[in-house]
C-alpha positions in Angstrom: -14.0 -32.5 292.2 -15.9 -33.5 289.4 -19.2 -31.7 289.9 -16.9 -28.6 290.6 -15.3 -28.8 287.5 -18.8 -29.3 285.7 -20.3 -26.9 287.3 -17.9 -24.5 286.2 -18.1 -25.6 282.4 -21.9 -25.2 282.9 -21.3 -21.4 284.0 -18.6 -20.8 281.3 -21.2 -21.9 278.4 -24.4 -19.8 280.1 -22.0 -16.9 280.1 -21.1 -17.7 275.9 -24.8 -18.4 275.3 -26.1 -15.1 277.0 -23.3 -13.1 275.5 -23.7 -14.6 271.9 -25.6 -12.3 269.7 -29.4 -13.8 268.5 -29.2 -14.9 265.2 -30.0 -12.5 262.2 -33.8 -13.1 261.1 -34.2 -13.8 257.4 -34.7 -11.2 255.8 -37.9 -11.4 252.9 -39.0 -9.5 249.8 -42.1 -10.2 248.5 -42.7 -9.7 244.6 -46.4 -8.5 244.1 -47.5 -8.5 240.1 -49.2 -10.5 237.7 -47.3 -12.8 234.7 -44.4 -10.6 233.9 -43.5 -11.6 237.8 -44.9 -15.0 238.4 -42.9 -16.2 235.1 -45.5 -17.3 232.8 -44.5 -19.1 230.1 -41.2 -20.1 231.8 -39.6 -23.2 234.0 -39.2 -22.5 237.4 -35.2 -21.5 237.1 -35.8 -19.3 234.2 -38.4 -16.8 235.5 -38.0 -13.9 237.1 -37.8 -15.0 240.8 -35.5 -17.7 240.0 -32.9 -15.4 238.3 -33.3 -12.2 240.8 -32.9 -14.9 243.8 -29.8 -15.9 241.9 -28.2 -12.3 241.3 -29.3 -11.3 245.0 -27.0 -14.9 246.0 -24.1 -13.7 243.8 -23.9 -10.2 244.9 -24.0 -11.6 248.8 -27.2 -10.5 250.2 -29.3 -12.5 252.5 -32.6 -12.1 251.1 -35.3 -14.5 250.3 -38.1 -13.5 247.7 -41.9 -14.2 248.3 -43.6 -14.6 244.7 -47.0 -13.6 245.5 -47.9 -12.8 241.7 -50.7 -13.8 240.0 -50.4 -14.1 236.1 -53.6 -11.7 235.0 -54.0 -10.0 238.1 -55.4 -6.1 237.4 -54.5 -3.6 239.9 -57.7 -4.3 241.2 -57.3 -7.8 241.7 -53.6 -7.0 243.8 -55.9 -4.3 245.1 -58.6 -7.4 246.8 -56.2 -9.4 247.9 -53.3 -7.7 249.4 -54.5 -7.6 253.1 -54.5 -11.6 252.8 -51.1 -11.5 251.1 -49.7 -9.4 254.3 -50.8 -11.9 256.6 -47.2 -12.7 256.9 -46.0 -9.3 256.8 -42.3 -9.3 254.4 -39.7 -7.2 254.8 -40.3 -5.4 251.4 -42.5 -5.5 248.3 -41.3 -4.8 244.7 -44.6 -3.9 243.5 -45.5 -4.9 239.2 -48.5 -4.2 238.6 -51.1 -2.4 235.7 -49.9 -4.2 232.7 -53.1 -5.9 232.7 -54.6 -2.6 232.7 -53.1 -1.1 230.2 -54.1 -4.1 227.7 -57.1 -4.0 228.4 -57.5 -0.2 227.9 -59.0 0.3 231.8 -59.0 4.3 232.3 -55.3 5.0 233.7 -57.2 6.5 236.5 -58.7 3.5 238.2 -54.9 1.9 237.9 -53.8 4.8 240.1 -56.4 4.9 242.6 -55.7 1.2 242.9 -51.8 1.4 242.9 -52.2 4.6 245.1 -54.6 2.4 248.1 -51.8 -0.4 247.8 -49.2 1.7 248.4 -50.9 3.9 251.2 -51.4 0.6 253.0 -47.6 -0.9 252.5 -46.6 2.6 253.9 -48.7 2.2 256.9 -47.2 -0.9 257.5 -43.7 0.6 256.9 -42.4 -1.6 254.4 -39.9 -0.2 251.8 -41.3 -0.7 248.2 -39.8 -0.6 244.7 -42.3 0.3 241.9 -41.9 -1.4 238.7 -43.2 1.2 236.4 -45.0 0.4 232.8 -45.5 1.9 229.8 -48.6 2.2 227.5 -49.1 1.1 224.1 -49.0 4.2 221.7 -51.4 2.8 219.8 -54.2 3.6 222.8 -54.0 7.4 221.8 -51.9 10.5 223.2 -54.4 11.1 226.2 -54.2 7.6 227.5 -50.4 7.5 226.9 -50.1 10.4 228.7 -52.1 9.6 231.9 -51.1 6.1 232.3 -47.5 6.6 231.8 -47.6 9.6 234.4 -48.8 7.7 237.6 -46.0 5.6 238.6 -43.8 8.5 239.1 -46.3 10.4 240.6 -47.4 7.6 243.0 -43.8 7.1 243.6 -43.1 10.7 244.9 -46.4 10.7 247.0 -45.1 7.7 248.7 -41.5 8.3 249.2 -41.2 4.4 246.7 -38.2 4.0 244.8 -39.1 3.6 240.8 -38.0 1.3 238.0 -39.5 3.7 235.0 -40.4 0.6 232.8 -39.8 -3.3 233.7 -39.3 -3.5 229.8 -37.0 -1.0 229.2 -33.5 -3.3 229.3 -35.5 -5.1 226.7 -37.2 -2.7 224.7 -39.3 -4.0 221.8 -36.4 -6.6 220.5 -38.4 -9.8 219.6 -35.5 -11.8 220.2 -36.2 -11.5 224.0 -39.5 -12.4 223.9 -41.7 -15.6 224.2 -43.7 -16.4 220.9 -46.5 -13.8 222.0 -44.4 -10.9 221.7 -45.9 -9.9 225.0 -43.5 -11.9 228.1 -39.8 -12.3 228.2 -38.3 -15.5 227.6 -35.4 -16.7 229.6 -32.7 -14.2 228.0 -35.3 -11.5 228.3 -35.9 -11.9 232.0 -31.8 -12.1 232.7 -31.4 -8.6 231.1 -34.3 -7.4 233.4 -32.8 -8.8 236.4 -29.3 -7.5 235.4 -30.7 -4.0 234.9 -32.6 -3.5 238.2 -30.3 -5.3 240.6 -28.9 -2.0 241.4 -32.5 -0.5 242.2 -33.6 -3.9 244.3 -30.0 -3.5 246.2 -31.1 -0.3 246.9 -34.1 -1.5 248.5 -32.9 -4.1 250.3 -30.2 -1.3 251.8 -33.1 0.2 253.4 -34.1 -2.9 255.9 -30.2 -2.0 257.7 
């Protein structure tokens, strides 16, 4: 009577465990940039992956980020090493790079072809991909301004990305939201950023349903 009975409750919980949907996998977006996404100058819970993995949290998505940003990193650098980074292939990349570029007043041209070979290999890997755009300095001249500030949303449209004009731009040129070197956010400066793109990374993340 016994063994019956087990028996039975054996069948009953195969039949729940075949029936059961497989768990969810999680879900990751990696963040691929140089300081202005690693955090330089910040703690831990002030930079930028802190406070987006916060505001992702609060707005009830599932998503873990990947910082794979390296504070300096040219868009040649992210260029070298982004086979390696995809060894453990995410979900979706917000991609931040060619500040480094721009300050050091490398031709706008080689920043695209670098940017462009990044995102040609993402999409052949079909992973989703936000584009943090940049902005140059004005003082660099009209030419330079005017190639360099061009080429995220023209690598955006050749690659079907979705684009963030300027990672700046909820910041503008205030000093009050930047570190002492005028150049990274500070913590306040980093929680307007976050604030301002959520909508743009929610749209992202949309795309992995």
């Amino acid at each position: 009577m016994k063994s019956a009975v087990l028996l039975n409750l054996l069948a009953l919980l195969a039949t729940f465990w075949l029936a059961a949907p497989a768990q969810a996998a999680e879900r990751t977006v990696l963040l691929y940039g140089d300081s202005l996404l690693a955090g330089l100058g910040l703690d831990a819970a002030e930079g930028f992956e802190a406070q987006l993995q916060a505001a992702l949290e609060a707005a009830g998505l599932d998503v873990r980020l990947v910082n794979a940003s390296v504070s300096g990193d040219t868009t040649a650098n992210g260029r070298e090493r982004l086979d390696w980074t995809l060894g453990e292939p995410p979900d979706a990349v917000i991609l931040g790079l060619g500040a480094n570029d721009m300050l050091r007043a490398l031709p706008p041209q080689t920043a695209e072809a670098n940017l462009d070979a990044m995102l040609t290999s993402l999409q052949a890997a079909d992973l989703p991909v936000l584009l943090l755009g940049m902005l140059a300095d004005r003082g660099l001249g009209a030419d330079y301004v005017q190639a360099f500030d061009g080429l995220y949303p023209r690598l955006a449209a050749r690659h079907d990305a979705l684009l963030y004009p300027f990672y700046l731009q909820a910041i503008g040129l205030d000093p009050q939201f930047y570190q002492a070197d005028g150049k990274h956010p500070n913590a306040e400066g980093v929680r307007r950023i976050v604030a301002d793109l959520l909508p743009m990374v929610k749209a992202l993340v949309a795309q992995l349903d």
